[in-house]
N, C-alpha and C positions, 0 to 999 in steps of 0.2 A: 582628479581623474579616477574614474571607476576602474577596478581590476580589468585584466583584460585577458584573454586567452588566445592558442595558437588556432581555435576552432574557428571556423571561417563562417561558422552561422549560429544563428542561434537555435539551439536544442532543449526540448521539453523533458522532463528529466521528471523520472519519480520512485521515490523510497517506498518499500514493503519493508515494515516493521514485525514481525513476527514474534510475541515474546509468552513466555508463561503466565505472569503477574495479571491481575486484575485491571484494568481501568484507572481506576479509584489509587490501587496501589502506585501506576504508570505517577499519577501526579504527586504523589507523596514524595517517587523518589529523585521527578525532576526530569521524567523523561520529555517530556512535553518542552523544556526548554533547550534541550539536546536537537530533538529533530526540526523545533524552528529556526536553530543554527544552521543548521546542516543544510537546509530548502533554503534560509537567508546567503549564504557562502553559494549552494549551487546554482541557486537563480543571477547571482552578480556573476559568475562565470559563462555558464551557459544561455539564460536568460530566463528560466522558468524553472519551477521544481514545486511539485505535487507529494504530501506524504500520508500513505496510508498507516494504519495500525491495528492488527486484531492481534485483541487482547486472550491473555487467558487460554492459550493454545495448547495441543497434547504434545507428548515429547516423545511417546512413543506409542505403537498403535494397541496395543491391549496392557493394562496397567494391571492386570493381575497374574501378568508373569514377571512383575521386575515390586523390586522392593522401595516404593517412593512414598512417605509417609506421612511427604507436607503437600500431597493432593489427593480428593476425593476422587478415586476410581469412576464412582456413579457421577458427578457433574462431569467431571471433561467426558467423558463416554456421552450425558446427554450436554454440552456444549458441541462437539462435534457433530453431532445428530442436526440442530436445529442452527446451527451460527456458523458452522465454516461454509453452508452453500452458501448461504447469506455475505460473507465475507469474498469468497469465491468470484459471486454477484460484483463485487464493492472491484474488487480487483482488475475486475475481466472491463467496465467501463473504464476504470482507470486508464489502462490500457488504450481502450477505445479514444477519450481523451489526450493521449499522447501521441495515437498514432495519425490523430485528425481525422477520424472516424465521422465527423460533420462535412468537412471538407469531403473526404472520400465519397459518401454518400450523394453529395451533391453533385460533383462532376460526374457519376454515374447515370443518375439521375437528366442530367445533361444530355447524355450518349442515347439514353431511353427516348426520350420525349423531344418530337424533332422541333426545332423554332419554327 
């Protein structure tokens, strides 16, 4: 018998992974097999689970007033610039995706256009 929970339906469920490292790095250090776990365990409870990930993120908003010396000032300054709307994008669907953003649309849609 599959886990079970006190949730009385099933819920779309989804991770924002937010971290500093690379991509590249993420899979060296095994993250990739952390948040399959964690979507495999929340999807058997809930019944679904989505995980986003943007990599390579700033940790504070101007990095030439703090002293951090294992990141380039100039890429996360042009990382932010061209990848967090982009990520933002990634996000804001995700969302959409969980909130049934398809279905919503549709019964709308419905209410518009009479049979």
């Amino acid at each position: 018998m599959p886990y079970e929970t006190l949730v009385p339906r099933k819920i779309k469920t989804g991770f924002i992974y937010t971290m500093n490292v690379p991509e590249e790095r993420s899979k060296e250090f095994g993250y990739e097999q952390i948040f399959t776990t964690n979507e495999r365990y929340v999807g058997m409870l809930l019944g679904f689970a989505e995980t986003l990930c943007a990599f390579d993120t700033c940790q504070v908003d101007d990095y030439s007033k703090v002293v951090i010396e294992s990141f380039d000032p100039i890429h996360k300054a042009k990382r932010r610039k061209e990848v967090l709307p982009l990520e933002c994008q990634r996000a804001f669907a995700l969302g959409q995706r969980l909130a049934g953003a398809e279905t919503i649309a549709a019964l709308s849609l419905r209410k518009v256009v009479p049979n």
